[in-house]
C-alpha positions as CSV (number, residue, x, y, z in Angstrom):
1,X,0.0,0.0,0.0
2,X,1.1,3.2,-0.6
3,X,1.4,5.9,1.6
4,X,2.1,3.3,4.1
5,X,3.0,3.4,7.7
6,X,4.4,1.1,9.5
7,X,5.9,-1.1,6.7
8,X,5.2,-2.1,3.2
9,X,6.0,-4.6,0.7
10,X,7.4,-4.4,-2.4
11,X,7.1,-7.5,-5.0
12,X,8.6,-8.0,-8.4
13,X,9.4,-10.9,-10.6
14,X,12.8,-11.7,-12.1
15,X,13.0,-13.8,-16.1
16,X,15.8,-15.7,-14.9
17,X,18.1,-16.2,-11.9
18,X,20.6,-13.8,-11.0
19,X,22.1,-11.1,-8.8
20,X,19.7,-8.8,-7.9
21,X,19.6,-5.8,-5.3
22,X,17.2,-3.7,-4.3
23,X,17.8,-0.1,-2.4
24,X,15.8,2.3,-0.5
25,X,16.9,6.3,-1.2
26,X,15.5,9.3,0.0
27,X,14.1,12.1,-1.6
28,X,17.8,13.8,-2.2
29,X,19.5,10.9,-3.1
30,X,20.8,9.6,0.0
31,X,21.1,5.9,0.3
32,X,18.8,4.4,2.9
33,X,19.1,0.6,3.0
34,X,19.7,-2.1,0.6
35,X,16.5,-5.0,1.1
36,X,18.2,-7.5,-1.4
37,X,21.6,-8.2,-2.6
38,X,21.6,-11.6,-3.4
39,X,21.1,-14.5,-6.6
40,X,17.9,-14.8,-6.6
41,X,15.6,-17.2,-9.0
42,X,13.6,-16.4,-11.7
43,X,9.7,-15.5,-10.7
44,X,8.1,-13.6,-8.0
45,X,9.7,-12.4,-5.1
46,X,9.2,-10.1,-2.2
47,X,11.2,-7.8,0.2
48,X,9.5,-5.8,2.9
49,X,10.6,-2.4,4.1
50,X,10.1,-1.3,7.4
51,X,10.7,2.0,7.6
52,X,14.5,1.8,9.3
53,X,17.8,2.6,7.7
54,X,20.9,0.5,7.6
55,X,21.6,0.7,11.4
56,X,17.6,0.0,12.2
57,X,16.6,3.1,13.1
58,X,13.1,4.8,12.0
59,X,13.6,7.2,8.9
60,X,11.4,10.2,9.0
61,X,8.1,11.1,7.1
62,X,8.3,12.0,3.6
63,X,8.7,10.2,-0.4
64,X,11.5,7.6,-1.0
65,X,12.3,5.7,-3.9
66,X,13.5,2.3,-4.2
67,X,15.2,0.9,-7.2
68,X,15.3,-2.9,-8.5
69,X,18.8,-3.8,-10.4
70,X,17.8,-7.4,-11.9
71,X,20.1,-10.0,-14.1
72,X,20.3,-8.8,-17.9
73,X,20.4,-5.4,-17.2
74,X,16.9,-4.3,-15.9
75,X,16.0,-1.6,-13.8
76,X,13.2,-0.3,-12.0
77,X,12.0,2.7,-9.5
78,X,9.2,2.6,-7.6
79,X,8.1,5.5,-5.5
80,X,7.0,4.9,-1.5
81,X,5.2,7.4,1.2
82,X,5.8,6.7,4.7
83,X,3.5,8.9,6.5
84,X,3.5,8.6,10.7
């Protein structure tokens, strides 16, 4: 769901197997957390966010984006509202 509060999942599906990451940024640019960085297997998949940055603790209100590096090249950005 988006705006969301206090967590929210994102789901994608990969063609085929490979290393794939996927990052939470702020607004400016600012790297929040990295939810997958990993081989993962072709199909659907799923990585919740919870609202915490790399050392766990709760970001603040506002628009982040996250983006989805996938085998073969493929990117995505998605855009996420965490509202308190």
């Amino acid at each position: 769901p988006n705006p969301f509060n206090p967590m929210t999942t994102i789901e994608f599906s990969l063609a085929r197997e490979g290393t794939t990451r996927l990052d939470v940024f702020a607004l400016d640019g600012r790297h929040v957390r990295t939810l997958k960085d990993e081989i993962l297997s072709g199909g659907t998949h799923r990585a919740t966010w919870d609202g915490t940055d790399a050392t766990g603790r709760r970001v603040a209100s506002g628009t982040y984006f996250y983006r989805l590096t996938a085998p073969g090249g493929f990117e995505d950005t998605g855009r996420m509202v965490l509202v308190k």
